[in-house]
N, C-alpha and C positions, 0 to 999 in steps of 0.2 A: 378836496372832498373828504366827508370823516370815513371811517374805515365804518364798513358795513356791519350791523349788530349780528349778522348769520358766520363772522369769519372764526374761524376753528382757533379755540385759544392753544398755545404750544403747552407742555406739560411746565410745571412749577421750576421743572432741574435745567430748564431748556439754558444749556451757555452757547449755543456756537448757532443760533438759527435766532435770524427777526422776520415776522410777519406782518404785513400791512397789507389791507384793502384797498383799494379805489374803486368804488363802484364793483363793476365786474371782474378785473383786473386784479388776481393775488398777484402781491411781492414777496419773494422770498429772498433775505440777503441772507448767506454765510456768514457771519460776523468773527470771527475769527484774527482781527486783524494784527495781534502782537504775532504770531504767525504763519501771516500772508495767507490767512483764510485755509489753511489745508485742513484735510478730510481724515481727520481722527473719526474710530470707530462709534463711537458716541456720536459724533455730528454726522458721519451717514445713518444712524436708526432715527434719530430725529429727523433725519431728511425724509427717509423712507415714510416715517409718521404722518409727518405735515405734510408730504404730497398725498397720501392715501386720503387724510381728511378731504383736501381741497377738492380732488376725484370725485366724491362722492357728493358733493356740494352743488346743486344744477345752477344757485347762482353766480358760480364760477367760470367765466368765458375767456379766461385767458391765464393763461399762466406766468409771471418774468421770474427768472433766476439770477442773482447776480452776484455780489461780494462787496465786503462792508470795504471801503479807504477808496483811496486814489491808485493805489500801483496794483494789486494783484487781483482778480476775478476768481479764482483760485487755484493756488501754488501747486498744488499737488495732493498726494497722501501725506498723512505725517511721519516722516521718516524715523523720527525715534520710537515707536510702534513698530514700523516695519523689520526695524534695524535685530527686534524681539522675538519674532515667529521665525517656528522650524517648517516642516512642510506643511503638517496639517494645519496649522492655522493662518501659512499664507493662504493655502489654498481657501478657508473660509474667509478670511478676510477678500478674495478676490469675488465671493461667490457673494457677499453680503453688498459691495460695489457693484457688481454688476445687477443686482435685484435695485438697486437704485436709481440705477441708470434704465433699466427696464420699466419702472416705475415712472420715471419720466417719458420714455418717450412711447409707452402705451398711455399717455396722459388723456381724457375724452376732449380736452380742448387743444389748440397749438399751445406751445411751450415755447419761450421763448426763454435765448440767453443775450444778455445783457452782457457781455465780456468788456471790463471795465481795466483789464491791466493783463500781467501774467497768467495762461491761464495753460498750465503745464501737467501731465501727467493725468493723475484724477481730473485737477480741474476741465485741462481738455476734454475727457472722457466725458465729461457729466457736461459740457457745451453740446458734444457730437450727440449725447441722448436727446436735446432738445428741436425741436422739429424747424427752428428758425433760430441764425443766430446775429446780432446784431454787436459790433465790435469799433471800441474806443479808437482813437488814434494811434494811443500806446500800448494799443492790446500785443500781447505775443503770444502765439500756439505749440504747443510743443509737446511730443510724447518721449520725454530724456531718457525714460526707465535704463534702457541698456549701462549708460553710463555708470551706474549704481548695482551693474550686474544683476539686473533684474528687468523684466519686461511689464507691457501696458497690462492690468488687468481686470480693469472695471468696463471691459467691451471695445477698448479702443481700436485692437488688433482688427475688428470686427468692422468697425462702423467710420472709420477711417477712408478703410480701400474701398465702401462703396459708396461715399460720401464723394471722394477727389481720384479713384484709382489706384488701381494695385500697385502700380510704379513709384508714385509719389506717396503713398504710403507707407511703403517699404524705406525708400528714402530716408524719410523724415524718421522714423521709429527706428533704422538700422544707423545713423547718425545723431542721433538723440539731438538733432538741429532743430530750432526752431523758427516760425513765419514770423514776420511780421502782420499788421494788421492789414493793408494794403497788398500783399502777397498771399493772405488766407482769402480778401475776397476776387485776385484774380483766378486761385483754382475752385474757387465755390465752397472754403469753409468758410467765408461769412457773405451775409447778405449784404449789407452795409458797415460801411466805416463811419463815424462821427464823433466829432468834438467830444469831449467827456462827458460835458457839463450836459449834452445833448441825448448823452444815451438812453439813459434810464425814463427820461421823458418820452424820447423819440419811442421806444419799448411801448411804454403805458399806453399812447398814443394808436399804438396800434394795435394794441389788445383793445381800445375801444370802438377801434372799426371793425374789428373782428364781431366783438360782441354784439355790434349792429346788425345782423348777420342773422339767419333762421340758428341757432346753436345744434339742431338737428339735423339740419344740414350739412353745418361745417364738421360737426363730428362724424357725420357720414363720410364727407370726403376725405377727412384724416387718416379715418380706418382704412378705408381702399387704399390710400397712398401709402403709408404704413405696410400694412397686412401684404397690400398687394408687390411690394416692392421683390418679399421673400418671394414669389409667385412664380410660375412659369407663366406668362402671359396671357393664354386663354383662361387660368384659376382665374386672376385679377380680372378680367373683364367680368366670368362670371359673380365674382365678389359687390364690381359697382353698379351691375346690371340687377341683384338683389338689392344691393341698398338703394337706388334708386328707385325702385319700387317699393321699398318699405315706406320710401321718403313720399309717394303717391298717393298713401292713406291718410297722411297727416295731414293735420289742421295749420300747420305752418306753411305748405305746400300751397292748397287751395288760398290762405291768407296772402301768401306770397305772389301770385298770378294775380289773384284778382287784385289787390293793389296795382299793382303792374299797370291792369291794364283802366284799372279808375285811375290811373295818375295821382297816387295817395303810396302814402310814407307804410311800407307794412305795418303791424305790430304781432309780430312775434311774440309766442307765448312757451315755445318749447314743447307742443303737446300735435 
């Protein structure tokens, strides 16, 4: 399918990000590959960039993330950067990662990672923002920072322990060990495991059942799941108990029922 004429072009300087279309479906690869794809400060503003386009894009229904080659999905930060900053500027470099990673996974569609190899430190970090993550045969997971005398900083510490648990996040981040790919989806850092050749298909594949989908809808539902997770439990009901009823005025709503019940295919309109 040709990439869509509405897809947000990258800026002219763009070296470490590719963007492609499929229908509803963006791709975004890290390209970075004489590197292993790591996350120099340039290539998170361009990230930050090109996801804020995509956001705002309504014919955007699905997001994949993933990394240019065969072996890493992304390595990490780049450590000759890091190896440079005193405090204040680790500390903004930690704060410019994490608006990234926040930027993902307050995304209005699901986001999806594509973990195609190595996917360590930042890269981890920037998988754990996406709301679904989909992982190679050869994928590995890993928050090493300690090793390097230095700890996770683009939200890992964060979204880790309530992604698989405080124990096993500790673990993993206090031995700078990493999963394998079969090991991340038996404690539920990924959802599936698949052949390589498989993923990035398997990915797209499912941004486009996604995007089958009321978009109104599923962005409702993201937010409550999302928004609601931070919650004390009666916020979150009351959070889906309002968007379900914002979702009762729309014309996707009544489209969506009454299809239903004529035995006809909706069509969604977003409105």
């Amino acid at each position: 399918m040709s990439p869509s004429p509405a897809t947000p072009d990258l800026p002219p300087a763009s070296r470490g990000l590719r963007l492609e279309r499929r229908g509803p479906v963006a791709i975004v690869t890290v390209d970075r590959v004489e590197k292993h794809n790591a996350l120099d400060r340039a290539t998170l503003v361009e990230l930050d960039a090109c996801v804020a386009a995509l956001a705002a894009d309504p014919a955007v229904r699905a997001l994949v993330i993933t990394g240019a080659g065969e072996k890493a999905f992304v390595a990490g930060a780049d450590i000759a950067e890091l190896a440079a900053l005193d405090a204040l500027g680790a500390h903004a470099l930690s704060r410019l990662g994490q608006g990234v990673c926040d930027r993902i996974a307050a995304f209005p569609q699901p986001a999806i990672a594509a973990v195609n190899g190595f996917a360590f430190g930042g890269g981890c970090e920037l998988a754990l923002a996406c709301h679904i993550r989909y992982a190679s045969q050869n994928a590995r997971f890993g928050l090493p920072e300690v090793k390097l005398g230095a700890m996770p900083g683009y939200g890992g510490t964060q979204r880790l322990a309530r992604l698989v648990g405080l124990g096993r996040a500790v673990e993993l981040m206090a031995t700078g060990d990493y999963v394998d790919a079969e090991e991340a989806y038996r404690i539920g850092l990924a959802n599936r495991v698949l052949p390589q050749a498989e993923l990035v298909p398997a990915c797209v594949a499912l941004g486009e059942r996604i995007a089958a989908h009321g978009p109104l809808a599923v962005a409702a539902a993201l937010e409550a799941a999302v928004r609601g997770r931070e919650m004390a439990l009666a916020d979150g009901l009351a959070l889906e108990a309002a968007r379900f009823g914002v979702l009762g005025a729309t014309q996707d709503w009544h489209e969506g029922m009454n299809a239903f019940l004529q035995k006809r295919k909706p069509e969604f309109r977003g409105r």
